[in-house]
N, C-alpha and C positions, 0 to 999 in steps of 0.2 A: 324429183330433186336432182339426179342428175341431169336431167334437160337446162334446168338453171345454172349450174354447177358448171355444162358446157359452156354455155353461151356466155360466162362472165368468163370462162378461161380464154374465149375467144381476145376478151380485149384488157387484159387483166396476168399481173404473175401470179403465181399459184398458193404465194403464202398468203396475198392480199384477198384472193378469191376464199380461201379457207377462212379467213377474220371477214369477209364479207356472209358466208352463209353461215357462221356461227352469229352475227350477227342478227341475220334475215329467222333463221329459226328459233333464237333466243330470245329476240327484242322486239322482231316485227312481227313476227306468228307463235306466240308463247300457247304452248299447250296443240298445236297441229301437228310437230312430229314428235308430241312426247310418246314415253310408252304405250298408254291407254289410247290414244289418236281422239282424246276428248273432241276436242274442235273440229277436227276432219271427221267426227262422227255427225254434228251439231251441222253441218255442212250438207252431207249426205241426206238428215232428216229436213233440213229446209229445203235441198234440190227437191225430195221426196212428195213432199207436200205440195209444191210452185208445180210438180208434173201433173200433179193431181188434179189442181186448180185451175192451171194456167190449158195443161193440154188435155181434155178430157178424151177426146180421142184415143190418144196414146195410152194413157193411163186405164183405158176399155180394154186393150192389150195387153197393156203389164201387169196389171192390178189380178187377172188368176194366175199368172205366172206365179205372181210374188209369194202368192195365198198357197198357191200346189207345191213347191221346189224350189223355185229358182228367187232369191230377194234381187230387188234391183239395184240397192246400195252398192254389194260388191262389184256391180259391171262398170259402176260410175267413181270407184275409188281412183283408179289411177288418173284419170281427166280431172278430177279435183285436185289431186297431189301434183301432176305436173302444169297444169295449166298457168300461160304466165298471165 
């Protein structure tokens, strides 16, 4: 969020940037930065699944990761939060 946050203060005053990402988190992504992180959960299981699907390879690698210790949601939380 701050990655956004910067890049609209590049060309933007600061109170319009503030009504711009109330905006962006209220109206355009309702439910991604609420408390629960609903959508950016819903996000994480469809990345989860497309790795599964899509790179099987990969997913030969991660998949006893995920099963022993390590989930791979968490590693991919902030690329989904900041990614524009």
């Amino acid at each position: 969020m701050n990655f956004i946050a910067g890049a609209l203060l590049l060309f933007m005053d600061e109170e319009v940037v503030f009504w711009a990402l109330a905006t962006i988190v209220e109206d355009l992504l309702p439910g991604y930065f609420a408390q629960d992180l609903v959508a950016a959960q819903v996000d994480q299981l469809v990345f989860k699944h497309m790795v599964r699907v899509a790179c099987v390879a990969h997913w030969q690698r991660a998949g006893p990761l995920e099963e022993a210790c390590s989930p791979v949601l968490p590693v991919c939380t902030d690329l989904h939060m900041t990614a524009p």
